[in-house]
C-alpha positions in Angstrom: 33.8 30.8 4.5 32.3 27.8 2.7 30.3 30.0 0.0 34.3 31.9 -0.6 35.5 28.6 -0.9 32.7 27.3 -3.5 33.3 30.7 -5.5 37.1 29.6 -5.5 36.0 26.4 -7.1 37.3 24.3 -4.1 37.4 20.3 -4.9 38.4 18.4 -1.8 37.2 19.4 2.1 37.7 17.6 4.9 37.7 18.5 8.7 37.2 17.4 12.7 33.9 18.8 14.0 34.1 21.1 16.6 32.1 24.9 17.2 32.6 27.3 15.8 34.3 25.3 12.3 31.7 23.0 12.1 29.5 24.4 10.3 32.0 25.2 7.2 32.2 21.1 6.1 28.2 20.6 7.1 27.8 23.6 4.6 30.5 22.4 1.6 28.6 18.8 2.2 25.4 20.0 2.1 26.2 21.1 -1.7 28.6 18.6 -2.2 26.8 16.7 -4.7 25.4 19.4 -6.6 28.9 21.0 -7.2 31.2 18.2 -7.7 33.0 18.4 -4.6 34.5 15.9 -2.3 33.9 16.9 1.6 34.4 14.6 4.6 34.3 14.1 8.0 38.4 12.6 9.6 39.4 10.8 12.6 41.4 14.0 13.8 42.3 17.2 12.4 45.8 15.7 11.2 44.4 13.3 9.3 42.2 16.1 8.0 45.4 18.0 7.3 47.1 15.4 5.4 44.0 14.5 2.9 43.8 18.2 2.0 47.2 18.5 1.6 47.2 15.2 -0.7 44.6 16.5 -3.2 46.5 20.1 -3.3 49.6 17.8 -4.2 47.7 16.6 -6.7 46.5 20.2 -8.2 42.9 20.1 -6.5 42.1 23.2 -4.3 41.3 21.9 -1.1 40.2 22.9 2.1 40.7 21.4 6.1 38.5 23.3 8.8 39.2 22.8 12.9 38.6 24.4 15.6 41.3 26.8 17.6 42.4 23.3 20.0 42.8 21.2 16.6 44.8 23.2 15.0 47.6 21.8 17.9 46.4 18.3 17.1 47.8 19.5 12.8 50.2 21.6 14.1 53.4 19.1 13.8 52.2 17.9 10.0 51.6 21.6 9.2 54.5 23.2 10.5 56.7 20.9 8.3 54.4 21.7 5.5 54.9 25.3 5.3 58.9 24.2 4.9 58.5 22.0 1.9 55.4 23.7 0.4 52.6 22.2 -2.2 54.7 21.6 -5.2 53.9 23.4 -8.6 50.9 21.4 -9.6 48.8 24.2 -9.5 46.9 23.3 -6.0 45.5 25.2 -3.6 45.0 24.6 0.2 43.4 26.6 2.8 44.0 26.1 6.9 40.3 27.7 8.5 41.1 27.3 11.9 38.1 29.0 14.0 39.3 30.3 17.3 37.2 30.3 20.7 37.6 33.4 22.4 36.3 33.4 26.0 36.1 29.5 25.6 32.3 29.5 24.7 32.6 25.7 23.7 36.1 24.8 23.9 38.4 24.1 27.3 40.8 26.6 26.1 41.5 30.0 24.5 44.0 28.9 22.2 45.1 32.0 19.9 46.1 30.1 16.7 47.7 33.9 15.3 50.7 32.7 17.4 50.5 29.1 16.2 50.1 30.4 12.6 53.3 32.5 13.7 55.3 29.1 15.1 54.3 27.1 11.7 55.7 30.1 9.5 52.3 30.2 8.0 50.6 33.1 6.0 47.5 34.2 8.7 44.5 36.3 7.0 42.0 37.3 9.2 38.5 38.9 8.6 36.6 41.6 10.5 33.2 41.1 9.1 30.8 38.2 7.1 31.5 39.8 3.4 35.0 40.0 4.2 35.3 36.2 5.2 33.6 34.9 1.9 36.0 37.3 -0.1 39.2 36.6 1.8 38.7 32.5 1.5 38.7 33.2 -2.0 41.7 35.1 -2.3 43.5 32.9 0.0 42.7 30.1 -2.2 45.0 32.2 -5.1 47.7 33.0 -2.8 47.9 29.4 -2.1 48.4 28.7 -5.6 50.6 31.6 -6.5 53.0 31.0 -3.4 52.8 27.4 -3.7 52.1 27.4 0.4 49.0 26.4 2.5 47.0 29.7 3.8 45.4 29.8 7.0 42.3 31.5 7.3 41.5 32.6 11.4 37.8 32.7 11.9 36.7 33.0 15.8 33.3 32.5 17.3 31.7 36.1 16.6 32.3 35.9 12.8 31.9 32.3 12.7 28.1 32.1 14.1 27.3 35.9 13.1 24.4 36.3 10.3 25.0 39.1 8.0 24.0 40.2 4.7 26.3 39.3 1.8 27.2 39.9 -1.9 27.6 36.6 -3.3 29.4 36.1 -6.5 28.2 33.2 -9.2 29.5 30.2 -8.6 32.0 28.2 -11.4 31.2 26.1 -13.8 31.3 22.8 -11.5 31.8 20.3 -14.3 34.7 18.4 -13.8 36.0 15.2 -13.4 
């Protein structure tokens, strides 16, 4: 999910740590630097939420990761996100909410396909490694083109599975 993001030239990430999302803003951070890209650590997944939401308003494409339970702690920003949409700046901004099936790590088995459903937000959803790296990167252009936050459902199999993958070069980071 972080390399798709990269690939979609993603500018802003922020998220809440908690298995199996974690390892998505350790990832973006770990090239932060190197690729001109802003990635933080929040007090909660709202205020996660509401930075990447900010830097879509301002054109950026931006990215908020949280686990399945965080996604309740967004879910009232969100929900009235998806009603008044990102403007036409040209940003991007993708939800990767990574469900705990089973409850491995987590006190619940929150399925955030009905949350999704609640916030009348677009759900994709991946069945293997590839396809996770290449759907974050097309969710980041239906963002744009629909002017609406995307929300990407990873859950703990894909999430902490090692596969091999076709990685595309990555953009010209060179920006201000």
């Amino acid at each position: 999910i972080a390399r798709g993001a990269m690939e979609a030239e993603v500018q802003f990430a922020a998220g809440y740590p908690g298995t199996p999302s974690s390892e998505i803003i350790e990832t973006l951070a770990d090239a932060a630097k190197r690729l001109n890209i802003h990635a933080e650590w929040s007090t909660n997944e709202k205020v996660a939420a509401e930075c990447a939401a900010a830097a879509a308003f301002a054109g950026l494409r931006s990215i908020v990761t949280m686990k399945n339970a965080g996604l309740s702690v967004a879910l009232d920003f969100l929900t009235h996100l998806s009603y008044t949409g990102l403007g036409n700046r040209g940003g991007a901004m993708l939800a990767a909410v990574c469900d705990d099936p089973n409850a491995h790590s987590s006190g619940d088995e929150t399925d955030s396909r009905w949350l999704a459903q609640f916030a009348s937000a677009p759900l994709l959803e991946a069945s293997s490694v590839q396809e996770a790296k290449d759907i974050t990167k097309w969710a980041f252009d239906l963002s744009t083109e629909f002017e609406c936050f995307v929300i990407l459902r990873g859950y703990t199999r894909l999430c902490h599975a090692s596969s091999t993958v076709k990685l595309n070069e990555l953009p010209n980071f060179d920006r201000r």
